[in-house]
Steps between C-alpha positions, in 0.01 A plus 500: 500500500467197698148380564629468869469900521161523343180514745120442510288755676291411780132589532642761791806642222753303690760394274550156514854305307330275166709201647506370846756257704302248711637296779240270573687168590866630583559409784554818799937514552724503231289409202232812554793704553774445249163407249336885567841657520603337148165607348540869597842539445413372114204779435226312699280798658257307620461248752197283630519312845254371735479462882390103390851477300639593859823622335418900588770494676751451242311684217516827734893457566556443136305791448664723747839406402434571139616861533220547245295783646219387663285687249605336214365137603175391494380269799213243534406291791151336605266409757554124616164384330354353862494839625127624473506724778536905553774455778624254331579608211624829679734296699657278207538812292666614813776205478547524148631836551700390776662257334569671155588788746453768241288794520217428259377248257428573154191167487296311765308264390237242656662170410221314408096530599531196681742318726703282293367174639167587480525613097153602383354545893253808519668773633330856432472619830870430572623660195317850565633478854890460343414756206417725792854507642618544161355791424574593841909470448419651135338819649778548724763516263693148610387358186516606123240276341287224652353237291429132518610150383359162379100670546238395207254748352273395803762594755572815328102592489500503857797699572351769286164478679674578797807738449544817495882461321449233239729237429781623258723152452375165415771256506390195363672146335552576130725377257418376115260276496331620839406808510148564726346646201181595735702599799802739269177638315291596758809627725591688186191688419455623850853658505715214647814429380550142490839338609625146389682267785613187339551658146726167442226240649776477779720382190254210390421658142863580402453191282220554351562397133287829352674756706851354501377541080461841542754593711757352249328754266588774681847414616360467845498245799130363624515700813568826293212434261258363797608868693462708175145323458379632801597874463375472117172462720506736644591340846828556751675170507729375817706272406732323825847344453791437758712477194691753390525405154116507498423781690715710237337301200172543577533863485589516117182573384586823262253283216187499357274219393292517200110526546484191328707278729348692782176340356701154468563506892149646603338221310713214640352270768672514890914439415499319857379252676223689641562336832567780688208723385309686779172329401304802606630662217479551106 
């Protein structure tokens, strides 16, 4: 059975796919499109955009011309991370639906707790006003799950001081060598399931001289072992390529790693260059 089948369950018992396609970077047109359509029509169930990627567009037509039933794929978009308003967020949840143009989403998510060029800026206030309208599309039934991305154990405190639906998603930056030990633990033990973007270090540790060991040992490429690592962990990776040959490798994952080299790559220092580290986070 192809790990592409298997699913996580949610806090909520939504069913959610073990392995996720992301599409942060491909470009809206062509790329989203023929990327998202080659993904699903090779077993990929799951698929993670973001009003911010501002390729909805093309994800949704992908989607919809799929002549998968709508059922069988799992959707994710988010809240532009400046939004910190009710209406707002209301409103932007709004577009994304307009321009997926399908009837429900499967994951919303607040993309960040603070506006991207204001990393680390206090916002508490703003991100009980957003969680609001979350819960608000959750109750009525235009959303699955709601959860939220990039937020540290301090961000998540004050969501659940304030909710009444608590967060079921954190998708964070993980990959071996950096892996928010606080942030996955803490999401973790309060019923979150973690999700990895850049499982791959947006490609920078496929070199890595210990894991390009290991995955000789297993018969493997890098960016198999690095996507294996994370659901060994007990985290949903989502992986992004706009090559085919890629997108249909990185879903060979039917392998196991030992509990010993699963302690080799827990143990080994960041497999990156760190440079693009949220440094709010770890």
């Amino acid at each position: 059975m192809s790990v592409l089948t298997e699913t996580y369950q949610l806090a909520n018992g939504v069913q959610i796919p073990k392995v996720g396609f992301g599409t942060w970077q491909i470009p809206n047109g062509d790329a989203a499109y023929h990327s998202v359509a080659t993904a699903l029509k090779n077993g990929y169930r799951h698929i993670d955009t973001a009003k911010a990627y501002g390729n909805e567009k093309s994800v949704g037509q992908a989607i919809r011309d799929s002549g998968i039933d709508r059922k069988e794929i799992f959707v994710t978009s988010k809240l532009p991370a400046e939004i910190k308003t009710y209406e707002g967020a209301l409103k932007a949840f709004d577009e994304t639906m307009a321009d997926l143009d399908i009837d429900y989403l499967d994951l919303y998510i607040i993309h960040a707790p603070w506006p991207w060029r204001e990393t680390g800026k206090n916002c508490d206030q703003g991100n009980i006003e957003a969680w609001k309208a979350l819960e608000k599309v959750y109750k009525d039934g235009r959303v699955r799950a709601i959860g939220v991305s990039n937020f540290a154990v301090r961000d998540l405190k004050n969501l659940f001081d304030h909710s009444e639906v608590t967060p079921m998603v954190n998708q964070i930056q993980y990959y071996v060598g950096f892996t928010e030990p606080k942030i996955t633990s803490y999401s973790q033990h309060h019923g979150l399931l973690v999700e990895a973007y850049s499982p791959l270090a947006t490609g920078q540790m496929l070199n890595n001289d210990h894991v390009l060991k290991l995955a000789d040992k297993y018969g493997v490429t890098t960016a198999q072992l690095a996507i294996r690592f994370c659901i060994e962990n007990g985290t949903l990776p989502l992986p992004k390529s706009v090559t085919p040959e890629h997108i249909i490798s990185n879903k060979e994952l039917d392998f196991t790693i030992s509990p010993e080299d699963m302690a080799e790559l827990n143990d080994l220092a960041d497999t990156a260059d760190g440079n693009n580290h949220n440094r709010t986070q770890g």
